[in-house]
C-alpha positions in Angstrom: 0.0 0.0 0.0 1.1 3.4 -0.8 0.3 4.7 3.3 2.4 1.9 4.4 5.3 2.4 2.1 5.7 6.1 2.7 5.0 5.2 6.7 8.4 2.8 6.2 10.0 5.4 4.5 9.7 8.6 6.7 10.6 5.4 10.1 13.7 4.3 8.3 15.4 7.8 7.3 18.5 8.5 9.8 18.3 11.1 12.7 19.9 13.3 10.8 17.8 13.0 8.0 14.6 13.0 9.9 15.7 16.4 12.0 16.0 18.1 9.5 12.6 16.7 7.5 11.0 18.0 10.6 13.1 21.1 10.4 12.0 22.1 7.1 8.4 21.5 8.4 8.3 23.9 11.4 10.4 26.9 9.4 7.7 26.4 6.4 9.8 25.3 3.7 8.1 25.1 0.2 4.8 24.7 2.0 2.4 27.1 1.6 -0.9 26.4 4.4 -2.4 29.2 5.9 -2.3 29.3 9.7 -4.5 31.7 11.9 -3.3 34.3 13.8 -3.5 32.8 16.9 -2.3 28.9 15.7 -5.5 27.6 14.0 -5.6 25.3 11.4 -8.2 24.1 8.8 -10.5 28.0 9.2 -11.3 27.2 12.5 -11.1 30.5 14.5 -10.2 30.1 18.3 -11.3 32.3 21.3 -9.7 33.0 24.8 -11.2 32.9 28.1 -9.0 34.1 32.1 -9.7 30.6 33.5 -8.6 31.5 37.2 -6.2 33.7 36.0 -4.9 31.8 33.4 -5.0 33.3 29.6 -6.5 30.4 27.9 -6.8 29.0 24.7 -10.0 27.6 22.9 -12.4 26.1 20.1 -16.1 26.7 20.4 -18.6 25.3 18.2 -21.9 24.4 17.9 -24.9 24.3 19.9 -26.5 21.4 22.4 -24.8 19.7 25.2 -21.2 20.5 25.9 -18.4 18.2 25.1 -15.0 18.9 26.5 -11.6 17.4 24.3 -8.4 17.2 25.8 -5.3 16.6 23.6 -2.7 14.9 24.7 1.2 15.7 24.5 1.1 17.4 21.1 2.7 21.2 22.0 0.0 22.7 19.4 -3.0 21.5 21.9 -6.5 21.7 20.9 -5.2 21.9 17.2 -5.2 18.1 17.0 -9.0 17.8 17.4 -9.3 20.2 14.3 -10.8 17.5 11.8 -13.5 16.7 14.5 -15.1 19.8 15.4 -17.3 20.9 12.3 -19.1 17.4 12.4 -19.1 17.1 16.3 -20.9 20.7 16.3 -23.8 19.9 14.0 -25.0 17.5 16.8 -23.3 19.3 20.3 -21.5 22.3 21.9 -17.8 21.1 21.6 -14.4 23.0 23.1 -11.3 22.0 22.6 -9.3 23.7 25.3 -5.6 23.7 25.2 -4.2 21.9 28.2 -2.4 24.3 31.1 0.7 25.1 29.5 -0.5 24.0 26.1 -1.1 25.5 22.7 -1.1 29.1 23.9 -2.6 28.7 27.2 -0.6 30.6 30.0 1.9 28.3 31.6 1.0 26.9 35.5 1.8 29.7 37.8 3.5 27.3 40.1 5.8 24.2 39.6 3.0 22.0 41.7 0.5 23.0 39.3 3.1 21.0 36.4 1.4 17.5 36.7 -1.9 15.4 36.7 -3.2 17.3 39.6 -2.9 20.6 38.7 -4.5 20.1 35.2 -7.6 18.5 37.2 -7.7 21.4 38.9 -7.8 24.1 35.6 -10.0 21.6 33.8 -12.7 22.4 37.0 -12.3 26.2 36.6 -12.6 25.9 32.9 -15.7 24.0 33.3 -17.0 26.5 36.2 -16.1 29.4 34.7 -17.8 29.1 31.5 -20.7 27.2 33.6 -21.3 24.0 31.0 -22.6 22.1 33.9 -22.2 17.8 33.4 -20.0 17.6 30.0 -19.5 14.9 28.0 -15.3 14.1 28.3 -12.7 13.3 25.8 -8.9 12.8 26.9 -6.6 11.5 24.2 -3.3 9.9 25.6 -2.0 12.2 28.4 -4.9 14.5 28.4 -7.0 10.8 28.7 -5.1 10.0 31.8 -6.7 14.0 32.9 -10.0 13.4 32.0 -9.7 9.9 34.1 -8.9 11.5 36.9 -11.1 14.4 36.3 -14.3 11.6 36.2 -12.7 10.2 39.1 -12.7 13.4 41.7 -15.5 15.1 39.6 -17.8 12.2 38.6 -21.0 14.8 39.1 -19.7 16.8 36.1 -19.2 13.8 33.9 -21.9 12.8 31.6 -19.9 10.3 29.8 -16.0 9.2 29.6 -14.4 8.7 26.6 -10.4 7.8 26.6 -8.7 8.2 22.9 -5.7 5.9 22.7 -3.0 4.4 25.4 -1.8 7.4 27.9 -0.1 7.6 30.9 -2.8 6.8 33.1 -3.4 3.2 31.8 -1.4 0.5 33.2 2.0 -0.5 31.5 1.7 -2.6 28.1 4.4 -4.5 29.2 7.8 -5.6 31.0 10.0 -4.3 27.4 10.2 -1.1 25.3 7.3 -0.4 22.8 7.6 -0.6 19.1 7.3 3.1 19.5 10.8 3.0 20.3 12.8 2.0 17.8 11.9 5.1 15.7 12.2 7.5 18.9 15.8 6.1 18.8 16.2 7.9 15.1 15.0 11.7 16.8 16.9 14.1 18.9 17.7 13.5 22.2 14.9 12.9 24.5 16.3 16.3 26.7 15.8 18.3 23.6 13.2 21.1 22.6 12.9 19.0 19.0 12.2 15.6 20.4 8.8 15.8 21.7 7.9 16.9 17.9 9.7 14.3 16.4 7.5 11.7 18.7 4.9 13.5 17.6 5.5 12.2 14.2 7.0 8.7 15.0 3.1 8.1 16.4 1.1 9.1 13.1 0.3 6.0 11.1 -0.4 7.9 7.7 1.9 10.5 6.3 -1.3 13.0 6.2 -2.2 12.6 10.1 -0.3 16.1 10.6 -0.6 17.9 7.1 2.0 21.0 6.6 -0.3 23.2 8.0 0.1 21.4 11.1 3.7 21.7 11.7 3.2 25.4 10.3 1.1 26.0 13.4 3.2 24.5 16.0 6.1 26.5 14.9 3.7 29.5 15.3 3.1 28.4 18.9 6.5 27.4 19.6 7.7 30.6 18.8 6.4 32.4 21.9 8.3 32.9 25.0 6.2 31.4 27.6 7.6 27.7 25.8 11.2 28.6 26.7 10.0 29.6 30.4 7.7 26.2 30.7 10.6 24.3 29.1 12.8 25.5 32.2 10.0 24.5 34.4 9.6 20.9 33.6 13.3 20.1 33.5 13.1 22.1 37.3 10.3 19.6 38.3 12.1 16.3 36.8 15.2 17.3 38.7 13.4 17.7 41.9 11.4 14.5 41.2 8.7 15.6 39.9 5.2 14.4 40.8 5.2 11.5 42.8 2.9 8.3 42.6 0.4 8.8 45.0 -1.8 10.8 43.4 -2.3 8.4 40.7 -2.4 5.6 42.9 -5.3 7.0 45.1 -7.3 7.6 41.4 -6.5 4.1 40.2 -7.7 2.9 44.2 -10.9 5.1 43.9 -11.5 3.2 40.0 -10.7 -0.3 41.2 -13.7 0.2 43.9 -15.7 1.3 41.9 -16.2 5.7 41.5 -16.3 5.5 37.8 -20.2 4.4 37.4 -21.1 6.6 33.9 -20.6 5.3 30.7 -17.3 5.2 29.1 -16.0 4.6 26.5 -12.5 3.4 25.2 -11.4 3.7 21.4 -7.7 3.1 19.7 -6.1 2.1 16.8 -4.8 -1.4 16.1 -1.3 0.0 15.0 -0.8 2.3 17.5 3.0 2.0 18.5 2.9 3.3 21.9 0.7 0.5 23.0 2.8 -2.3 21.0 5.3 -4.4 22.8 8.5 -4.6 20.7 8.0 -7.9 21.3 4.9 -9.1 20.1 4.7 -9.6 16.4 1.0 -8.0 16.3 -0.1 -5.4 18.6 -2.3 -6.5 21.6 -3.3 -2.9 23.1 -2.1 -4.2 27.3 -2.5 -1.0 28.3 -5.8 -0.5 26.6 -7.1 -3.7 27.7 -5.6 -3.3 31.4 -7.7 -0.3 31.9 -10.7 -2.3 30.4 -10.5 -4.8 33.1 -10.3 -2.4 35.6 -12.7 0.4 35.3 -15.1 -2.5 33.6 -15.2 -4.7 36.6 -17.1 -2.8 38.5 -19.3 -0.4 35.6 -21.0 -2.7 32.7 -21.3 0.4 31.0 -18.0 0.4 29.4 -17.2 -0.2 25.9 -13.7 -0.7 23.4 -13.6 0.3 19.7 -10.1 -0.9 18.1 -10.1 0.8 14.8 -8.0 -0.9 12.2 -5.4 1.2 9.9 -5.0 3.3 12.9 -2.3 4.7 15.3 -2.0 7.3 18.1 -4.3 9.0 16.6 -7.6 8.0 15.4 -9.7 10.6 16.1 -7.6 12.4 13.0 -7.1 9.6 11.1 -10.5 8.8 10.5 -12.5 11.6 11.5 -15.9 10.5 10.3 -16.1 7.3 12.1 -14.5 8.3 15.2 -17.8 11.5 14.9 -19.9 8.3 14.3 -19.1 6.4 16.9 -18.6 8.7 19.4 -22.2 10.4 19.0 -23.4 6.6 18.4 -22.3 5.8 21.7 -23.6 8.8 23.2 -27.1 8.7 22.2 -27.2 4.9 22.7 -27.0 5.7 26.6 -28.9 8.8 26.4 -31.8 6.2 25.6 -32.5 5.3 29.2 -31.2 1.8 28.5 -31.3 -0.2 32.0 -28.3 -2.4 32.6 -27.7 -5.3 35.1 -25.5 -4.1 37.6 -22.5 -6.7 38.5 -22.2 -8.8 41.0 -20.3 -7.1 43.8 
């Protein structure tokens, strides 16, 4: 296949090469897409909103009940849910907010408010301040492990759970490295400003996952000082340790007994790297399934789409059936549908 070739091609060019594939992509090269003025991509037009103090970031489309989407490490924030907003609003209200620290959302005024915690927190103010009341929830890799922990502590405001693809707040796929690594080992060094761009890339399964216009628009964004001064941040943090376990463990304690009782639903792509054990000759989605078992034991009202020709991202990969399936799955519980509870 044409996809697959090209896929093999862009994985199997040297660091070297690939640096500076991805440099000619964030500078603009011979490409010619139009970006917005403040970092939008395909016409959509963001807003900003002081979330607590915070200068933040926004999409806002549509009309009906509010659904909330959370990207996950990509540096460009709500830009990745671009491809899904014009179809999502014909049916709902739908925001994509960039993260705290994300897109061009103000960086966390403290170093506490760096991790999972403090992102629960700004996710509550942006909720309150714009008063949307019960949303439905969208997290996609990191910002899924948020919006877990979000339903967790907040499980009032949370009509439904939906979690995009393997994130840090699913258990480990495995004892080994991921097949995600073995082209992370061709980008710059993990420490770097370029890396977390260049794994950006490693995770799309089709070369047209981030068109041009894309990588225009994360230049744009990563051209303003705040990234320099959030940079300086987290490498602060990791020296100092960082954010500890705990808080994650009292979230996945809370789960396991059961605080996670509306439906939810989990969705990722067959080929997505991160959740492929290098050693598995097809992928078997652990960390996907892991968090099945867990929040499922206790909640019947929890279902898995694996979507095939798919990666990291399949939300952008194959926008009209992740729309589909994710209103599908909303109206289907909207219906009033009584389920057997399991046994305790």
């Amino acid at each position: 296949m044409p996809i697959t070739r090209e896929r093999d091609r862009l994985r199997g060019l040297s660091a070297a090469a690939l640096s500076a594939a991805l440099a000619l992509l964030l500078v603009g090269g011979q490409l010619s897409a139009q970006v917005g003025p403040n970092g939008e991509i395909d016409g959509l037009t963001a807003k900003f909103a002081d979330i607590n103090g915070i200068r933040t970031r926004f999409y806002e489309y549509g009309q009906g009940e509010p659904i909330v989407m959370l990207h996950g490490g990509a540096r460009a924030g709500g830009n990745v849910f671009s491809r899904n907003l014009p179809g999502l609003a014909k049916r709902f209200r739908v925001f994509a907010v960039d993260r705290l620290g994300y897109g061009l959302t103000d960086n966390p005024k403290t170093d506490e408010d760096l991790g999972n915690e403090g992102q629960v927190r700004f996710l509550y103010d942006f909720i309150q301040t714009l008063k949307l009341g019960p949303v439905h929830l969208v997290g996609h890799s990191g910002g899924g492990a948020v919006a877990f922990y979000f339903a967790v502590e907040h499980p009032a405001l949370v009509k439904t759970l939906i979690v995009l693809a393997h994130g840090p707040g699913m258990p480990p796929l495995g004892d080994g490295p991921s097949k995600l690594q073995a082209a992370l080992d061709k980008c710059p060094p993990v420490e770097s400003f370029e890396h977390r761009t260049c794994r950006l890339a490693a995770l799309a399964h089709t070369p047209n996952t981030f068109p041009p216009e894309f990588w225009k628009a994360e230049a744009f964004i990563l051209s303003h000082p705040k990234w320099k001064r959030l940079t300086e941040m987290q490498a602060r943090a990791q020296r100092e340790g960082g954010e500890t376990e705990a808080y994650r463990e009292r979230m996945w304690e809370r789960a396991r007994n059961g605080a996670l009782q509306m439906p939810i639903l989990i969705y990722g792509g067959k080929q997505d790297t991160l959740d492929w054990d290098a050693d598995d000759p097809h992928a078997m989605l652990k960390g996907e399934l892991g968090f099945f078992d867990i929040v499922g034991a206790r909640n019947p009202r929890v279902k898995w789409i694996v979507v095939n020709e798919a990666g990291h991202f399949p939300y952008r990969e194959h926008p009209e059936q992740f729309n589909a399936d994710l209103m599908h799955f909303i109206d289907f519980w909207k219906s009033g549908l009584k389920v057997t509870q399991p046994a305790r």
